[in-house]
C-alpha positions as CSV (number, residue, x, y, z in Angstrom):
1,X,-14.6,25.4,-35.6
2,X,-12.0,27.3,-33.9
3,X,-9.5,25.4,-32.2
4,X,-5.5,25.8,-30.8
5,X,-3.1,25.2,-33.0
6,X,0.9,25.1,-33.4
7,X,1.8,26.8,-36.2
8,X,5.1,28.0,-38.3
9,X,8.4,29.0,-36.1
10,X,8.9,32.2,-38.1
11,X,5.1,33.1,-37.5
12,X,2.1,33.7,-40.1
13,X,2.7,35.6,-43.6
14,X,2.0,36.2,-47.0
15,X,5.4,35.8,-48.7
16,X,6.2,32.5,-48.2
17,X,9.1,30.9,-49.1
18,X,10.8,27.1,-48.8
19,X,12.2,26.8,-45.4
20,X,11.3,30.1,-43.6
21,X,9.3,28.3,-41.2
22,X,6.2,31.0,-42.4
23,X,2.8,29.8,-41.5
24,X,1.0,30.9,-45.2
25,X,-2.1,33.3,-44.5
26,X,-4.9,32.8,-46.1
27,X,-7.6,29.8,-46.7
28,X,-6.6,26.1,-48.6
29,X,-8.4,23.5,-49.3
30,X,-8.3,20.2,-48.1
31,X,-7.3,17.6,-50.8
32,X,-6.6,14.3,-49.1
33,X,-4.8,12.9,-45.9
34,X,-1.8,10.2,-45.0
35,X,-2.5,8.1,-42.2
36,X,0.6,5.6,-40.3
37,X,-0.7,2.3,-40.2
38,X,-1.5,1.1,-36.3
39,X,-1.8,4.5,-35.3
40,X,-4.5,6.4,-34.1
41,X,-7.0,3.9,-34.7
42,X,-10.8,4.1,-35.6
43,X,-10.1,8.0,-36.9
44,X,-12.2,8.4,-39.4
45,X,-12.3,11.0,-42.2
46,X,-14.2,11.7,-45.8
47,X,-10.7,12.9,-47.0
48,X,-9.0,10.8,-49.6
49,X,-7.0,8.7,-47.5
50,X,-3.6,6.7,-48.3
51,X,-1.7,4.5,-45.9
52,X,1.9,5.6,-45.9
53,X,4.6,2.9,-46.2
54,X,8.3,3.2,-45.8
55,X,8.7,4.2,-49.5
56,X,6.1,7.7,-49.5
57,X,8.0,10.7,-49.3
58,X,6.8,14.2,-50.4
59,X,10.0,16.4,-52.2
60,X,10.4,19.7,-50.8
61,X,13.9,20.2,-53.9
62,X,12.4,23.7,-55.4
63,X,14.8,22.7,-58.4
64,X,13.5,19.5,-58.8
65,X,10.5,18.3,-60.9
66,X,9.0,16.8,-58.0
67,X,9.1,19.8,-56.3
68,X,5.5,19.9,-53.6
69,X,4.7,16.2,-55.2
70,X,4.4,12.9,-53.1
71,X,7.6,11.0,-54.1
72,X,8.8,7.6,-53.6
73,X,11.9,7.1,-51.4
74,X,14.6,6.7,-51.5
75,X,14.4,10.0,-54.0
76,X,17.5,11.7,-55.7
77,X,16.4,15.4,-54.6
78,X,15.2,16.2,-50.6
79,X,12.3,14.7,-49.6
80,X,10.5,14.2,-46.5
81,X,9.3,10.6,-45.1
82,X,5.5,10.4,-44.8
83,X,6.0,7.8,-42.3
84,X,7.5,9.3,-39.5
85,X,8.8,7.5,-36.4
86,X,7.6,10.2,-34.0
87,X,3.4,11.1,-34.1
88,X,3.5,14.1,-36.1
89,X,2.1,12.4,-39.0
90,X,0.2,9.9,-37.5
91,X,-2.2,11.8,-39.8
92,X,-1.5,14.3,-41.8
93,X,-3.8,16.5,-44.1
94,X,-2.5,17.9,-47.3
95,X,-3.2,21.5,-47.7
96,X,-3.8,23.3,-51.0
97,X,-0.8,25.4,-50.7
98,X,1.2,25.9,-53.9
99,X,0.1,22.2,-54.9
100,X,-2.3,22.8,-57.4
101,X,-0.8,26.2,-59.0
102,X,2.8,25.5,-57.7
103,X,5.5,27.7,-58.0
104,X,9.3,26.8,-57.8
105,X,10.5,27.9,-53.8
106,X,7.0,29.3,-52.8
107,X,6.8,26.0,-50.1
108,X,6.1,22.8,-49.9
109,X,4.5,20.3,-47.2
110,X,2.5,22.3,-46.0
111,X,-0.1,20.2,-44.0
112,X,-2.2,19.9,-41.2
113,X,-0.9,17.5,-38.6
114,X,-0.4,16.3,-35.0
115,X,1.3,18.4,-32.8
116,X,4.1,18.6,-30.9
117,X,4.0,18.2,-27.3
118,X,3.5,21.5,-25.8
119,X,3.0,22.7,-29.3
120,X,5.8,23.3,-30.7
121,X,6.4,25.5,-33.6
122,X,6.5,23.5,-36.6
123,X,8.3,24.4,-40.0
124,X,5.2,26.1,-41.3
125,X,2.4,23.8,-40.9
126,X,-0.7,23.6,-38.9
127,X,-0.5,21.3,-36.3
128,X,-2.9,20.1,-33.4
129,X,-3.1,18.1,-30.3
130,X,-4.2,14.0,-31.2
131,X,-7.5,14.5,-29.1
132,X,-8.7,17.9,-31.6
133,X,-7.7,15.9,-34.5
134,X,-9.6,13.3,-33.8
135,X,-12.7,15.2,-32.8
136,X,-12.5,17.1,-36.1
137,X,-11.2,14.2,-38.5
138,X,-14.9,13.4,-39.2
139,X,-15.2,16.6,-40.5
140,X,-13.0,17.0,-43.3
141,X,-14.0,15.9,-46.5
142,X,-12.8,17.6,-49.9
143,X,-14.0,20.8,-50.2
144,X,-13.2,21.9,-46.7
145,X,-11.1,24.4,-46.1
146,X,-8.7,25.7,-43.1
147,X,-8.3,29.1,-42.5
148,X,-4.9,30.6,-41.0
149,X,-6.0,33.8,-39.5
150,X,-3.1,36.8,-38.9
């Protein structure tokens, strides 16, 4: 399924690095998703699925242990709130990039999530419109995998 997308503000590439706003080419998996509790109701997926509370963060510190790992907030290094006051991550996918082979500074957070109004570029994610993501929630079950195309 081929469908628009908002993706990173520096574009699509193969070297990616923490914070260029790069888009990574290539295919990940899907390993599980974060949902905001009250929002977007009735989505359904066959991801994994964890409700995110105030304390879920994900670290995006290269230097810190952590690094590309769900955290618990507040954290000592950077980190990122899974619970978000806007809707970007009303629900979010976690994508197989440099999660299960990571690498110090080769990216972090890299998921697939709502979009931006207009969408917006995001800081290297995938991100769609509410109505796509619900259409293609049911979808996604481990195993899946997205496909950023150059």
């Amino acid at each position: 399924m081929r469908l628009p997308a908002a993706l990173g503000r520096s574009g699509i590439g193969t070297g990616k690095r923490e914070g260029d706003g790069v888009t990574p080419l290539g295919t990940m998996a899907l390993l599980s998703a974060w949902r905001r509790p009250g929002r977007m109701p009735g989505l359904r997926s066959g991801l994994p699925l964890r409700l995110a509370r105030d304390c879920d963060g994900w670290c995006d510190a290269p230097d810190h242990p952590a690094y590309n790992r769900p955290v618990r907030l507040p954290h000592p290094a950077s980190a990122e709130t899974m619970r978000r006051s806007d809707r970007l991550y009303d629900f979010v996918v976690v994508l197989d990039w440099n999660l299960r082979r990571r690498a110090r500074g080769r990216g972090s957070a890299i998921f697939l999530h709502i979009a931006k109004e207009g969408y917006q570029p995001t800081a290297g994610c995938v991100a769609l419109s509410p109505a796509d993501m619900r259409r293609l929630a049911p979808f996604l079950k481990r195993g899946t995998r997205l496909r950023v195309l150059g």
